[in-house]
C-alpha positions as a Markdown table, in Angstrom:
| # | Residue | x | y | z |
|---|---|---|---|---|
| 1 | Unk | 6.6 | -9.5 | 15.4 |
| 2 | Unk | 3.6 | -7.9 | 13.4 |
| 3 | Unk | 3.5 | -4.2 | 12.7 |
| 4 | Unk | 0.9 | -1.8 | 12.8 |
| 5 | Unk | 0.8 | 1.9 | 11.7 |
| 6 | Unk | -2.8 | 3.2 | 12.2 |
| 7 | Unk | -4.4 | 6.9 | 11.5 |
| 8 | Unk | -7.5 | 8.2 | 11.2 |
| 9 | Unk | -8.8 | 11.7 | 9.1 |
| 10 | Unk | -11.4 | 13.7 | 9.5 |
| 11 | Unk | -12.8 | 16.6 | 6.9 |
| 12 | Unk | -14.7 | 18.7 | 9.8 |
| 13 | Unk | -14.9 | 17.6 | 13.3 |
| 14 | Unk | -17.5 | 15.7 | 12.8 |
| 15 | Unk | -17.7 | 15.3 | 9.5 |
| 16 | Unk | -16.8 | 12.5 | 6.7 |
| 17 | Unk | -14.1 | 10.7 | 8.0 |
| 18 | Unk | -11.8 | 7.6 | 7.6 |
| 19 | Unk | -9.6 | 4.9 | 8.8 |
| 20 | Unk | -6.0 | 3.4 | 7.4 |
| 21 | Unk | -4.2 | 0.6 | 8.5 |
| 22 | Unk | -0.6 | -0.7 | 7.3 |
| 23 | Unk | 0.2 | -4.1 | 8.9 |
| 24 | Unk | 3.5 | -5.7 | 8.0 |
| 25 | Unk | 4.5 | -9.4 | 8.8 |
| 26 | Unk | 7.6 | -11.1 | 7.8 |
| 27 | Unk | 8.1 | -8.4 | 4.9 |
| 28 | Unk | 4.6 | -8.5 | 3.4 |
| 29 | Unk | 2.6 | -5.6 | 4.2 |
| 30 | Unk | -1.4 | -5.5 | 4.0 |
| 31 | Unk | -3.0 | -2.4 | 3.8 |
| 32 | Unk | -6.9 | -2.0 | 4.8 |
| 33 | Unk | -9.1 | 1.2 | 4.9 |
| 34 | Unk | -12.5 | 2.5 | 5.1 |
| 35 | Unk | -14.9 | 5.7 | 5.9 |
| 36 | Unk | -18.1 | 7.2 | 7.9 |
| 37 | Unk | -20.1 | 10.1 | 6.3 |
| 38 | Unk | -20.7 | 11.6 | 9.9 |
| 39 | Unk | -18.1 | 11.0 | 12.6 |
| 40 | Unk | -14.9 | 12.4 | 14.5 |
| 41 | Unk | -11.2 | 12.4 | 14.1 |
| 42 | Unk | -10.9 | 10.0 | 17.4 |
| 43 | Unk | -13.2 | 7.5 | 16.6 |
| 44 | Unk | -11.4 | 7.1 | 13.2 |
| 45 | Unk | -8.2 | 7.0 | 15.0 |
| 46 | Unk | -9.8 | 3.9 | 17.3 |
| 47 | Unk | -11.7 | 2.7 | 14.5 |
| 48 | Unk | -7.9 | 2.0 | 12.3 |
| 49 | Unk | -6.4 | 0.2 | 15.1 |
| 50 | Unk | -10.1 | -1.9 | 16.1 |
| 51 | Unk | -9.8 | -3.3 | 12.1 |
| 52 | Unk | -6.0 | -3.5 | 12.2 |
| 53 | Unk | -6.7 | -5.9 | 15.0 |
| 54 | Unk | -9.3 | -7.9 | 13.5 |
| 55 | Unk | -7.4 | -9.3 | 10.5 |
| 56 | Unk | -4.7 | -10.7 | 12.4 |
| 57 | Unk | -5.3 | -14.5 | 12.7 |
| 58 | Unk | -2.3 | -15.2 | 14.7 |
| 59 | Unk | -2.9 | -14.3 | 18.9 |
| 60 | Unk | 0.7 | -15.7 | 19.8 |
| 61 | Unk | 2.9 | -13.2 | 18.0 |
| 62 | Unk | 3.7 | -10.3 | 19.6 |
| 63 | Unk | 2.0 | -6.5 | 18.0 |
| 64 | Unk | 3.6 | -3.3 | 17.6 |
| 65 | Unk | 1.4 | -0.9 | 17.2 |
| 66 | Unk | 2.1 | 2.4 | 16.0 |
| 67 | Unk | -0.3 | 5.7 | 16.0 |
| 68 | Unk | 0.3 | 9.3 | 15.9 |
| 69 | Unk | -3.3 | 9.7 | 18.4 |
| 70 | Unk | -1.9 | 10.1 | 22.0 |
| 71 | Unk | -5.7 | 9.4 | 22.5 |
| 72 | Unk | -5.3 | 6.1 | 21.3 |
| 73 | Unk | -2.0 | 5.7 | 22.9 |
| 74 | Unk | -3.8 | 7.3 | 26.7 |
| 75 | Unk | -6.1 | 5.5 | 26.5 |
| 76 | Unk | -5.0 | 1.9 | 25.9 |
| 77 | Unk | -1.8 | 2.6 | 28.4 |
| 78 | Unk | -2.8 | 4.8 | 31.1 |
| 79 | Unk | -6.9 | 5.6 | 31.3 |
| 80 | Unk | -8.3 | 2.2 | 30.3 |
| 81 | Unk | -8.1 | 0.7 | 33.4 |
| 82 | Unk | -9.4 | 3.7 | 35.7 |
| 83 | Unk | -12.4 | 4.2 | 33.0 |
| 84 | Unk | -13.2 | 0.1 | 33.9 |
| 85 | Unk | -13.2 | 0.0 | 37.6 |
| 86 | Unk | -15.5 | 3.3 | 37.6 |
| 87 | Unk | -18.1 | 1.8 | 35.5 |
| 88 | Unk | -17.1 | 3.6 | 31.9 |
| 89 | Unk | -16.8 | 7.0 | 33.7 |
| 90 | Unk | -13.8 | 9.4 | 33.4 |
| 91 | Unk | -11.9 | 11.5 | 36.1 |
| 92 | Unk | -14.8 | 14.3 | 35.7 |
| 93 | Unk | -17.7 | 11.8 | 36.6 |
| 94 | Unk | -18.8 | 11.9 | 33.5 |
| 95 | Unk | -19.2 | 8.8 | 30.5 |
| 96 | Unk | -16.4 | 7.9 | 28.9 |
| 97 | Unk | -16.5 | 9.5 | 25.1 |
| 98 | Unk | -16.6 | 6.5 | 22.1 |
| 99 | Unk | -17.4 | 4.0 | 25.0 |
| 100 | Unk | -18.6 | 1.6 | 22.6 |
| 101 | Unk | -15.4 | 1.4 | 20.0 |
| 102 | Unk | -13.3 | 1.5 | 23.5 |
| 103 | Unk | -15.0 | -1.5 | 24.5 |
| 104 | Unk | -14.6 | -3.1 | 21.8 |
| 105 | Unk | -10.6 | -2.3 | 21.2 |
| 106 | Unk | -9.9 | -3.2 | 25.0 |
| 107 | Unk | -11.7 | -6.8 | 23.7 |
| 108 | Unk | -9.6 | -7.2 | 20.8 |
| 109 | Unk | -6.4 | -6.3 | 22.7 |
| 110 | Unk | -6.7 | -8.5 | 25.4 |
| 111 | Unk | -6.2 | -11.5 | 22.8 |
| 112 | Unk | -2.7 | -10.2 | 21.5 |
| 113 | Unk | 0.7 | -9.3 | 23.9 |
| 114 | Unk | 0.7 | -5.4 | 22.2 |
| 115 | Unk | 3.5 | -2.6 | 22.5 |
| 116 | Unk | 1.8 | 0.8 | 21.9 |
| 117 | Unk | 4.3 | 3.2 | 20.0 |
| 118 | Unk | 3.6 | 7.2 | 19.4 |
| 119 | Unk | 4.6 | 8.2 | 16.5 |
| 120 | Unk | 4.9 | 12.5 | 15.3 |
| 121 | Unk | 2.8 | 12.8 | 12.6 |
| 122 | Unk | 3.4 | 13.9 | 9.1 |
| 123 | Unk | 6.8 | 14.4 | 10.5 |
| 124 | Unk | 8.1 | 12.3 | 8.0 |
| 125 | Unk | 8.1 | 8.7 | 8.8 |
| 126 | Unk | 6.8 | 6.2 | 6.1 |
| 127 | Unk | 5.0 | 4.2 | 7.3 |
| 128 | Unk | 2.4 | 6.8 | 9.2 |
| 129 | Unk | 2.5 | 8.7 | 6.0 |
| 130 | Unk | 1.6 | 5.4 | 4.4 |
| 131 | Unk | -1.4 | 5.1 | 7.6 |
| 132 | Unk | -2.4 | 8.8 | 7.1 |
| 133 | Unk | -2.6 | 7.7 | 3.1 |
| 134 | Unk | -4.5 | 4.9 | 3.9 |
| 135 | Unk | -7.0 | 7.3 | 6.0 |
| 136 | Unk | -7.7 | 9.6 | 3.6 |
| 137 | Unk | -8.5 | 7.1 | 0.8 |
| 138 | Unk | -11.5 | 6.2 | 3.4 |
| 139 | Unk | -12.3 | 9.5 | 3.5 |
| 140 | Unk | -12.7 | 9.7 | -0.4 |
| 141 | Unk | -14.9 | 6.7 | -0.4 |
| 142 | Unk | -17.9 | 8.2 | 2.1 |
| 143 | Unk | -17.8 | 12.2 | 0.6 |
């Protein structure tokens, strides 16, 4: 089983923002990160979990995947499948917002067997604080 704790930060909505992943395997974690100057706190959130998902060579071993974004979480277990079948269009007719990272993430996923996890933020738990970390640092790199 492979971990992943994902956030995303955003200084202003839009604004600089970044991307933290902390992926754990057999007791070695990896930790990856990384920023935009002009973007918003969701794609961030997608962005972390779109990376997290590209370093993982191995597409038979089951992912946890762990986020704090009930966007995230939505939108891979309940609206992903509705936005699809109506043609990248949401309950209100209208496009789906960060169509292209969701297209890309509903790609990626399809390769893995994935259990999607909520998580409270900063409530504590290591490993999102670790994430949330992660974010920031991505954040310091673009401002």
């Amino acid at each position: 089983m492979i971990k992943i704790y994902t956030d995303g930060a955003c200084k202003g909505n839009p604004g600089p923002g970044g991307w933290g992943a902390l992926i754990i395997y057999d007791g070695v974690a990896k930790e990856i990160y990384g920023g935009e100057k002009d973007t918003t706190n969701n794609r961030m959130e997608l962005s972390a979990v779109i990376e997290a998902l590209k370093v993982i060579d191995n597409k038979m071993c089951p992912l946890s995947i762990y986020t704090d974004s009930t966007y995230v979480l939505k939108g891979m277990s309940e609206w992903l499948k509705g936005w699809k079948s109506n043609n990248w269009k949401s309950s209100n007719k209208k496009s789906v917002k960060n169509k292209d990272l969701w297209v890309i993430l509903d790609s990626l996923a399809t390769t893995h067997k994935i259990k999607w996890v909520w998580v409270k933020g900063h409530s504590g738990h290591p490993e999102n604080d670790r994430a949330d970390f992660l974010a920031n640092m991505g954040v310091g790199e673009v401002i």
